[in-house]
mmCIF file of the N, C-alpha and C atoms, coordinates in Angstrom:
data_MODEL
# 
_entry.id   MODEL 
# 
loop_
_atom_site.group_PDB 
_atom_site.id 
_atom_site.type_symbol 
_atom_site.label_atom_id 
_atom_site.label_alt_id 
_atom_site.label_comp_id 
_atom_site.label_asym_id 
_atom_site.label_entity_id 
_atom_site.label_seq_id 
_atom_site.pdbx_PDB_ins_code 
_atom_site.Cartn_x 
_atom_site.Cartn_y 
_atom_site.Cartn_z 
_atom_site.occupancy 
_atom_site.B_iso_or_equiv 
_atom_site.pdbx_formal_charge 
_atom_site.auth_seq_id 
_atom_site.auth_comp_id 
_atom_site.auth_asym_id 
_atom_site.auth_atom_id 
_atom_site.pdbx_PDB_model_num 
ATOM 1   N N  . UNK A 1 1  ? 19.012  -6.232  -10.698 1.00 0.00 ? 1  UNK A N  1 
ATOM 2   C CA . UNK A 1 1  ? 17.834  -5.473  -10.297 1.00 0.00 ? 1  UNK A CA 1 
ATOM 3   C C  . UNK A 1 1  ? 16.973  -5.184  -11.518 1.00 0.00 ? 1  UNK A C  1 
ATOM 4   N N  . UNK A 1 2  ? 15.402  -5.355  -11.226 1.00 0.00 ? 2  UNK A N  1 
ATOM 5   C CA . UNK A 1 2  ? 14.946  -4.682  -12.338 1.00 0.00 ? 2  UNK A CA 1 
ATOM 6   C C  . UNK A 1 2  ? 14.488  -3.498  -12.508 1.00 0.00 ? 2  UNK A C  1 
ATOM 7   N N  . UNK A 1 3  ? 14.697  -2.537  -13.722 1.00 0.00 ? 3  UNK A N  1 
ATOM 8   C CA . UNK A 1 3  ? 14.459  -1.351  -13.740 1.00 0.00 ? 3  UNK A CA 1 
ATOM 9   C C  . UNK A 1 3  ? 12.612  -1.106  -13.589 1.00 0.00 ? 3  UNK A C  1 
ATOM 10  N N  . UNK A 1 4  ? 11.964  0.278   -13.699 1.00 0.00 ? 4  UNK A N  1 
ATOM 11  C CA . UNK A 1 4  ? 10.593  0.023   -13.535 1.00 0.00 ? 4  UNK A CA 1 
ATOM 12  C C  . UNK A 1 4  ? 9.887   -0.579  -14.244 1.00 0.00 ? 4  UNK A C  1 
ATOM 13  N N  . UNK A 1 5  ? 10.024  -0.253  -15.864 1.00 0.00 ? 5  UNK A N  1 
ATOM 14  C CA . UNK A 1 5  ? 9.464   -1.072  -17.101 1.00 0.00 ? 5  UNK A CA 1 
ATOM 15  C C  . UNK A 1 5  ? 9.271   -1.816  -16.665 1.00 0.00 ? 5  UNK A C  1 
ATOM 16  N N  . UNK A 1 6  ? 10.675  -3.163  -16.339 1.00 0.00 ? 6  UNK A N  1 
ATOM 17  C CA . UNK A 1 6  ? 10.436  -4.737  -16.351 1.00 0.00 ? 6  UNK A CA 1 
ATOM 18  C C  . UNK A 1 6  ? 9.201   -4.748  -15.786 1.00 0.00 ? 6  UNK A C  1 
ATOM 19  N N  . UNK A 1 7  ? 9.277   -4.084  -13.617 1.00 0.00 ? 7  UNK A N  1 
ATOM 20  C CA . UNK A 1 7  ? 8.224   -4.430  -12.683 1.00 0.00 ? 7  UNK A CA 1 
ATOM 21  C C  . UNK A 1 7  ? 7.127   -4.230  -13.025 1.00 0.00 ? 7  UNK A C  1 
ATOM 22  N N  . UNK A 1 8  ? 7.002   -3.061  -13.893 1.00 0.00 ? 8  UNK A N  1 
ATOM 23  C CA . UNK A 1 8  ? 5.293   -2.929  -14.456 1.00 0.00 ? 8  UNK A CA 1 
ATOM 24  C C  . UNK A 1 8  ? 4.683   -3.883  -15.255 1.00 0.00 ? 8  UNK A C  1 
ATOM 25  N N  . UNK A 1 9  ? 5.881   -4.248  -16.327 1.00 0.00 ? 9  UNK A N  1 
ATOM 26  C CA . UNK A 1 9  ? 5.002   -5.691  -17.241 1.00 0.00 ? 9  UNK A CA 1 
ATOM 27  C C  . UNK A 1 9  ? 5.225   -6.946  -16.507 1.00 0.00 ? 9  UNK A C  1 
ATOM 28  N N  . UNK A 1 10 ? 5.991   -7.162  -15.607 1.00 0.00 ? 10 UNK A N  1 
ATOM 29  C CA . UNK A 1 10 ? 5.593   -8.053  -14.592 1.00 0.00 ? 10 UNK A CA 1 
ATOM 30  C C  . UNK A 1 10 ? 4.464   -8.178  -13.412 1.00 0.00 ? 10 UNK A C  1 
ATOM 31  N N  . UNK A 1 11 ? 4.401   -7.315  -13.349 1.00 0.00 ? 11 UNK A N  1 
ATOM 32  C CA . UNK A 1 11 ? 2.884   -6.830  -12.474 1.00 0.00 ? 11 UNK A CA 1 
ATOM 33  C C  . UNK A 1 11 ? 1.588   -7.008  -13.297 1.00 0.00 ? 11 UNK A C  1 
ATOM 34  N N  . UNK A 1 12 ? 1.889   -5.991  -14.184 1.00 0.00 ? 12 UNK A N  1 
ATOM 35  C CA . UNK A 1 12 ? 0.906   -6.004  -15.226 1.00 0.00 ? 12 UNK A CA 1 
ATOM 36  C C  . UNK A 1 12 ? 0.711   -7.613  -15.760 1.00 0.00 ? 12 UNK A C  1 
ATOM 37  N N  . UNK A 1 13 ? 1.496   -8.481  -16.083 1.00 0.00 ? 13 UNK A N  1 
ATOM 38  C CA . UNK A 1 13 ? 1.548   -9.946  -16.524 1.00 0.00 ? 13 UNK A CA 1 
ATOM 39  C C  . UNK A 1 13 ? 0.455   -10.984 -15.219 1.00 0.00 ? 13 UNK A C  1 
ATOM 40  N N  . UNK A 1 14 ? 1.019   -10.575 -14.185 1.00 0.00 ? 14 UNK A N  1 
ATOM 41  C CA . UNK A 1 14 ? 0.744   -11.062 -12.870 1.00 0.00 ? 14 UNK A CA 1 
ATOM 42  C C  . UNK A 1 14 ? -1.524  -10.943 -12.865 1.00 0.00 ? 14 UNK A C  1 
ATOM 43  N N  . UNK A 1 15 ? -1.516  -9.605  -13.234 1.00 0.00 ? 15 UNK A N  1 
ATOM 44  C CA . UNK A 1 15 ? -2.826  -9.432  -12.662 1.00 0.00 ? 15 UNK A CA 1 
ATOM 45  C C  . UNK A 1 15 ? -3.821  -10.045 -13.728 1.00 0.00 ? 15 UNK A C  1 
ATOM 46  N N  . UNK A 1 16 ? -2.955  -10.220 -15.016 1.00 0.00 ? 16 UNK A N  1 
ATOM 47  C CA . UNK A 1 16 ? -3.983  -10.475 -16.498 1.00 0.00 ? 16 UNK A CA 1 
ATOM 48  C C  . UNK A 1 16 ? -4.155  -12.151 -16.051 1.00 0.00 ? 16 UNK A C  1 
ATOM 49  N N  . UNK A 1 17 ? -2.720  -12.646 -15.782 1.00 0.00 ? 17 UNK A N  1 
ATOM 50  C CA . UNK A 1 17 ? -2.825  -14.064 -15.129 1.00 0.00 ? 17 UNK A CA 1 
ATOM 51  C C  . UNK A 1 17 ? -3.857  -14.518 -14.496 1.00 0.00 ? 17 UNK A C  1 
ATOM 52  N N  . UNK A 1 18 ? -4.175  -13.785 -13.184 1.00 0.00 ? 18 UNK A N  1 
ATOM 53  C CA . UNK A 1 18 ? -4.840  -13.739 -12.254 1.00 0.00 ? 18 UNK A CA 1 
ATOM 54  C C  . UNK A 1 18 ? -6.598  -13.928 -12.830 1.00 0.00 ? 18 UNK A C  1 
ATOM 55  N N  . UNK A 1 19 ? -7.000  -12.659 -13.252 1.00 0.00 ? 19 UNK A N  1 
ATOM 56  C CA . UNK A 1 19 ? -8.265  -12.216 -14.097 1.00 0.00 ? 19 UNK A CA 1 
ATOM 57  C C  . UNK A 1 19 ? -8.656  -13.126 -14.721 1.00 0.00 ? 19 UNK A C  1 
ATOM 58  N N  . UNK A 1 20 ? -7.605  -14.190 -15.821 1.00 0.00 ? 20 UNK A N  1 
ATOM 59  C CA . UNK A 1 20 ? -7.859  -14.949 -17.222 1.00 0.00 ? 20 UNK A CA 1 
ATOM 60  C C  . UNK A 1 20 ? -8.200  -16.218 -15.870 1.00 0.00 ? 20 UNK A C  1 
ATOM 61  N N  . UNK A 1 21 ? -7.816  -16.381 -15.587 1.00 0.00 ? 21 UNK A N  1 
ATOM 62  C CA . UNK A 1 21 ? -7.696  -17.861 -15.038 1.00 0.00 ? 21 UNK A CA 1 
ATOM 63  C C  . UNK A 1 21 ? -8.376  -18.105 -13.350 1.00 0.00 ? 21 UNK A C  1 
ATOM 64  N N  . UNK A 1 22 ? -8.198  -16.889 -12.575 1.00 0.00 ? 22 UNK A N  1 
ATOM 65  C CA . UNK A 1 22 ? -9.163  -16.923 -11.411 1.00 0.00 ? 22 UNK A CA 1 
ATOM 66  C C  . UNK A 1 22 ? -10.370 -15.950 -11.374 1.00 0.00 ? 22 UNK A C  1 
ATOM 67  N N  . UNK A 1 23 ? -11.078 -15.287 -12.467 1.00 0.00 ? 23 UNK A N  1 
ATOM 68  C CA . UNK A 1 23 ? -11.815 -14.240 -12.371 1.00 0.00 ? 23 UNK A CA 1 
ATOM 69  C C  . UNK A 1 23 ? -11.516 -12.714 -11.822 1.00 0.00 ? 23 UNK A C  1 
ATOM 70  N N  . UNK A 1 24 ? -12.492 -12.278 -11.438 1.00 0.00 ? 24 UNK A N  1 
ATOM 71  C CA . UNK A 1 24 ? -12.889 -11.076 -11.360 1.00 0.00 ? 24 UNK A CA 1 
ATOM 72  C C  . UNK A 1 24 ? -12.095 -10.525 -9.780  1.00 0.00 ? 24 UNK A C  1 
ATOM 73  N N  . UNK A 1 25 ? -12.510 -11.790 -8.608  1.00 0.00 ? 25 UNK A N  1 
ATOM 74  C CA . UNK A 1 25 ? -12.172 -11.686 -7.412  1.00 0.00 ? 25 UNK A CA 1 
ATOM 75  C C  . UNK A 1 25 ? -10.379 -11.958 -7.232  1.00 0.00 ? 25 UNK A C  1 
ATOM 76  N N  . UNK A 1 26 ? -9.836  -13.106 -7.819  1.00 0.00 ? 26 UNK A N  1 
ATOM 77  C CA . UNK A 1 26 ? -8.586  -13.244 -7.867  1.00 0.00 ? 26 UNK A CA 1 
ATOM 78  C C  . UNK A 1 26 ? -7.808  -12.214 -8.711  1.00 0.00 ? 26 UNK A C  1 
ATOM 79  N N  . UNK A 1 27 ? -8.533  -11.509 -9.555  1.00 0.00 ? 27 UNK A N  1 
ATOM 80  C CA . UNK A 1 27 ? -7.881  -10.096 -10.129 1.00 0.00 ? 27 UNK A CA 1 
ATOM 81  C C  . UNK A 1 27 ? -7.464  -8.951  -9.071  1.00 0.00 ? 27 UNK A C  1 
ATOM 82  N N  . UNK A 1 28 ? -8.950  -9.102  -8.402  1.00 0.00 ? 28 UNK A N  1 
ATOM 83  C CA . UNK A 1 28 ? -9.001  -7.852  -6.886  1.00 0.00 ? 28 UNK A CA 1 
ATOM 84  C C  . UNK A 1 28 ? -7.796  -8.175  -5.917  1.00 0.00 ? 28 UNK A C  1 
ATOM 85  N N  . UNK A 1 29 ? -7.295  -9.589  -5.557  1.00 0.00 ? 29 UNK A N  1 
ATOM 86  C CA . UNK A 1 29 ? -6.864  -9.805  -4.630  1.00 0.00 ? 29 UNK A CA 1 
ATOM 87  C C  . UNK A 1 29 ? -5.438  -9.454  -4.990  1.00 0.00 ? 29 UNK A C  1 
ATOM 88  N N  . UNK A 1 30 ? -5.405  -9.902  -6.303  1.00 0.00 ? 30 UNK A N  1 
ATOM 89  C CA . UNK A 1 30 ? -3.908  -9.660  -6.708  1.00 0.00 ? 30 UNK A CA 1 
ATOM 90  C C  . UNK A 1 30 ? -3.460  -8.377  -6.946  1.00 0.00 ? 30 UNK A C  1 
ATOM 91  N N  . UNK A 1 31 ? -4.415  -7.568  -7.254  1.00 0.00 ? 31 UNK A N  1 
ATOM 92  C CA . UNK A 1 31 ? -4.354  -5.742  -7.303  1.00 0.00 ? 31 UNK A CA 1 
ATOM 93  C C  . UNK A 1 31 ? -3.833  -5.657  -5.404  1.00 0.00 ? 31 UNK A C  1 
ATOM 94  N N  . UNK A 1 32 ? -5.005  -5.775  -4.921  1.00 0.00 ? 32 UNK A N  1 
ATOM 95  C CA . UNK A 1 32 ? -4.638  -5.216  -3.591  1.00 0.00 ? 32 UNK A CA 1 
ATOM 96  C C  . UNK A 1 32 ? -3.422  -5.748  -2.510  1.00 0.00 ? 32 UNK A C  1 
ATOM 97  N N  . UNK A 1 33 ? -2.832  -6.684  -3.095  1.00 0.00 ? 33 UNK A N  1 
ATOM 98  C CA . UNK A 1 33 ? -1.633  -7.246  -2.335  1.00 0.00 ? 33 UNK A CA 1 
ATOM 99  C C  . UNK A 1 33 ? -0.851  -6.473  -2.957  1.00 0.00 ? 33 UNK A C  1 
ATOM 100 N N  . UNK A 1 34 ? -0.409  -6.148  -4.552  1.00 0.00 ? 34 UNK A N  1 
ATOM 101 C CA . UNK A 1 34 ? 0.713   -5.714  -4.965  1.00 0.00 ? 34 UNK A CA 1 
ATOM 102 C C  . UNK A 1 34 ? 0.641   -4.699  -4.690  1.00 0.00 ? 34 UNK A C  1 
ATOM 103 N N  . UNK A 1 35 ? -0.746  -3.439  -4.430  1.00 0.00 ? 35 UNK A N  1 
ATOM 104 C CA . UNK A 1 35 ? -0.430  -2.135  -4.081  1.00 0.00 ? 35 UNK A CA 1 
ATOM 105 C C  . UNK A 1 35 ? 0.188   -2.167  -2.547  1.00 0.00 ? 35 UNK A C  1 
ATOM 106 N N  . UNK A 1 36 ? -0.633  -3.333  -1.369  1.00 0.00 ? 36 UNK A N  1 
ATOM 107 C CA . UNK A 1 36 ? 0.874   -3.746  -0.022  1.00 0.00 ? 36 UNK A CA 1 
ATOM 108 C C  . UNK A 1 36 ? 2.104   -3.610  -0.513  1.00 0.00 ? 36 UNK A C  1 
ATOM 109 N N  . UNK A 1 37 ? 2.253   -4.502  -1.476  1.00 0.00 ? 37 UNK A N  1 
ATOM 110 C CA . UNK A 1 37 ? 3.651   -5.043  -1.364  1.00 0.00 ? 37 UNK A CA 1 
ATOM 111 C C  . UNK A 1 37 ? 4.326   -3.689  -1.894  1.00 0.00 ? 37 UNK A C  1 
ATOM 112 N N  . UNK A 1 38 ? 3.989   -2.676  -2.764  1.00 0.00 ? 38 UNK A N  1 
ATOM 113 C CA . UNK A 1 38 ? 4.909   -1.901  -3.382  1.00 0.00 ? 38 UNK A CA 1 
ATOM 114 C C  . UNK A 1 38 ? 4.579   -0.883  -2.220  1.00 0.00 ? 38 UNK A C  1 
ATOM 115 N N  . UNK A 1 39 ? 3.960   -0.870  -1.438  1.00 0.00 ? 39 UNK A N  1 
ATOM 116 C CA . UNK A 1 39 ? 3.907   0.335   -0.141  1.00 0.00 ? 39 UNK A CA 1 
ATOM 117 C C  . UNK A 1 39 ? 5.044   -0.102  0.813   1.00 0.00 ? 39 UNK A C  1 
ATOM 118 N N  . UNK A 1 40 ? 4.827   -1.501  1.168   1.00 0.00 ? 40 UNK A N  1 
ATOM 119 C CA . UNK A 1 40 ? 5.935   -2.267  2.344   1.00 0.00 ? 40 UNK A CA 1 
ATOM 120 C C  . UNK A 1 40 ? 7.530   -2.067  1.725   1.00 0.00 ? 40 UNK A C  1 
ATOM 121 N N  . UNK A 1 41 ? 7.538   -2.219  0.155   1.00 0.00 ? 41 UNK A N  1 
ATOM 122 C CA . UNK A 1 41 ? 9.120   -1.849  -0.197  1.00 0.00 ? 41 UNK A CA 1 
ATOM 123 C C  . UNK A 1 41 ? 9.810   -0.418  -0.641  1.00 0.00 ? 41 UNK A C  1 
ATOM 124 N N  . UNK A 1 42 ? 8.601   0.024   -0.711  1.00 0.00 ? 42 UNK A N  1 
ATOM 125 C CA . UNK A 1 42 ? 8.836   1.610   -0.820  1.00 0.00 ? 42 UNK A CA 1 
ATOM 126 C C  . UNK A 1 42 ? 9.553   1.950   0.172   1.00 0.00 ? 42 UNK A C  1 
ATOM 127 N N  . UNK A 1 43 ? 8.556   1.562   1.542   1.00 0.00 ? 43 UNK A N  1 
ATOM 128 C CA . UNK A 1 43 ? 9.018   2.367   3.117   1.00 0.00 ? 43 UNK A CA 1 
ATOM 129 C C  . UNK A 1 43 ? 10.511  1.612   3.194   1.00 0.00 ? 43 UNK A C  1 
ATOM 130 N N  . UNK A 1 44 ? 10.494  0.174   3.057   1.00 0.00 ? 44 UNK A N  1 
ATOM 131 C CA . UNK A 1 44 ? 11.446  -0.142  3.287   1.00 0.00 ? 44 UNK A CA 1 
ATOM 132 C C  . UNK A 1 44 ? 13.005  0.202   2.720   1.00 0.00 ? 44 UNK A C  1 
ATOM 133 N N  . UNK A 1 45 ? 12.623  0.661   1.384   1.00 0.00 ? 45 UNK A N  1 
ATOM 134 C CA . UNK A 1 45 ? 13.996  1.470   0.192   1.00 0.00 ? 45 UNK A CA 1 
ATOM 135 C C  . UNK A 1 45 ? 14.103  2.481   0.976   1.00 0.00 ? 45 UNK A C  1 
ATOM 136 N N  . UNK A 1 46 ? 13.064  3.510   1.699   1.00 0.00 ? 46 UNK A N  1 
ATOM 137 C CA . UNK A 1 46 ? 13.503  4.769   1.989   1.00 0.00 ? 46 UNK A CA 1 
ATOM 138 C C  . UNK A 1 46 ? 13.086  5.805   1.130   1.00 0.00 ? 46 UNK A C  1 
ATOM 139 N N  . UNK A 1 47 ? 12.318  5.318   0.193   1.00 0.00 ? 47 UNK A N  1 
ATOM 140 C CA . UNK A 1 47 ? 11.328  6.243   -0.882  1.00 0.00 ? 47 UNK A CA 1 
ATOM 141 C C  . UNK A 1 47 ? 9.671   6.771   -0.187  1.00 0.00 ? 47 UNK A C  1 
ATOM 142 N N  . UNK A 1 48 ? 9.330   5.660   0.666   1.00 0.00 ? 48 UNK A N  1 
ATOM 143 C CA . UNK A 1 48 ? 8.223   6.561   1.334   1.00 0.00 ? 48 UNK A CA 1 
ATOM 144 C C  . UNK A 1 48 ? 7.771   7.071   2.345   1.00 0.00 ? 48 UNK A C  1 
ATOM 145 N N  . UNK A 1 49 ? 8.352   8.288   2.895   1.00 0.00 ? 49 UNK A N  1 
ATOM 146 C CA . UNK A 1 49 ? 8.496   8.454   4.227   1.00 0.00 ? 49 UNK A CA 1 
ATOM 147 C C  . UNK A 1 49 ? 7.169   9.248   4.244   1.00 0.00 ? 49 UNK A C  1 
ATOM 148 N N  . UNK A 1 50 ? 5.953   8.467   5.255   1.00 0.00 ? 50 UNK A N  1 
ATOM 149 C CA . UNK A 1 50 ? 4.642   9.268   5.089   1.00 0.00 ? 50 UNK A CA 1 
ATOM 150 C C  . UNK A 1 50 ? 4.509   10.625  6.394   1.00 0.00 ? 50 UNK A C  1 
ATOM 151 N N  . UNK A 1 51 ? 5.821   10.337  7.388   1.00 0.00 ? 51 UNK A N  1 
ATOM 152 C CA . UNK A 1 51 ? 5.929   11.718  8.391   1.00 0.00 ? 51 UNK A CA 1 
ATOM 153 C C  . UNK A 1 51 ? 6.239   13.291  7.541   1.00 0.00 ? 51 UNK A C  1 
ATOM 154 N N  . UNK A 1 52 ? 7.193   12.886  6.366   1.00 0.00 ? 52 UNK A N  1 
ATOM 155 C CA . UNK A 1 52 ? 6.997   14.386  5.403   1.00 0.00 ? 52 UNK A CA 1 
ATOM 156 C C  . UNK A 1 52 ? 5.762   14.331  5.060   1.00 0.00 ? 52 UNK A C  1 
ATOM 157 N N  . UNK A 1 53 ? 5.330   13.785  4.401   1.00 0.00 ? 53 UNK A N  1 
ATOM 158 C CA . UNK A 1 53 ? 4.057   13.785  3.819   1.00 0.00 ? 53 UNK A CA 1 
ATOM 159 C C  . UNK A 1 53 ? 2.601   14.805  4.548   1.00 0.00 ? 53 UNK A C  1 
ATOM 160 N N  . UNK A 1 54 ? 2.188   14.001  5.525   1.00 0.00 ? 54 UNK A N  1 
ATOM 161 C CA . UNK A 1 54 ? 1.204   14.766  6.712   1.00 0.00 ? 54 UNK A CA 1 
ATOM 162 C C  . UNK A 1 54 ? 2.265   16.114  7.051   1.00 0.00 ? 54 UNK A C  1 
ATOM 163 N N  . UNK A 1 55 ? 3.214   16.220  6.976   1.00 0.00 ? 55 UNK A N  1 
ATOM 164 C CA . UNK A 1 55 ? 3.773   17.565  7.881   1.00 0.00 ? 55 UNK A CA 1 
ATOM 165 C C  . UNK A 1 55 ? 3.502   18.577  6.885   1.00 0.00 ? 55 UNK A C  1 
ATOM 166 N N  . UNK A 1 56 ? 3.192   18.595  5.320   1.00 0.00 ? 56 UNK A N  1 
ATOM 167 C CA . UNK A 1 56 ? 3.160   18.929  4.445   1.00 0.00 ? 56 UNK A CA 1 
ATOM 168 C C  . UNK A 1 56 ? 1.668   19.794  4.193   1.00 0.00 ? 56 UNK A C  1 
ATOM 169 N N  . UNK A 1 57 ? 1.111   18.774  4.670   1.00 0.00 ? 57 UNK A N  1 
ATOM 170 C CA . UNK A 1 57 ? -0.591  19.217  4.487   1.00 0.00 ? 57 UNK A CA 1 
ATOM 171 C C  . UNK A 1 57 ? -1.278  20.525  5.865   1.00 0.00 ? 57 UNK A C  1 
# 
C-alpha cells in the first residue's frame, strides 16, 4: 500500500505530466477526475460518510 506522501507525488507527477505535454485543458481534466477518483475511494474505504456530514450542519 502506499502511504499519503507516495499518492501525493504521484498525483502531483500525474497532473505536471498532463499540463507539460497536453496543456492547460488536459491539466483540468486530470485535476477533476482525480478529485472523482479520491471521492469514489474515500466512500468506498469508509472515510467519507457525507450522511454525518449534512446531519452536522
Amino acid at each position: 500500500m502506499m502511504n499519503t506522501a507516495t499518492t501525493g507525488l504521484a498525483a502531483g507527477m500525474a497532473l505536471g505530466f498532463a499540463g507539460y505535454f497536453g496543456g492547460f485543458w488536459a491539466f483540468l481534466l486530470v485535476l477533476v477526475l482525480g478529485a472523482a477518483g479520491l471521492l469514489v475511494g474515500l466512500g468506498v474505504q469508509g472515510d467519507l460518510d457525507r450522511w454525518t456530514r449534512k446531519q452536522r450542519r
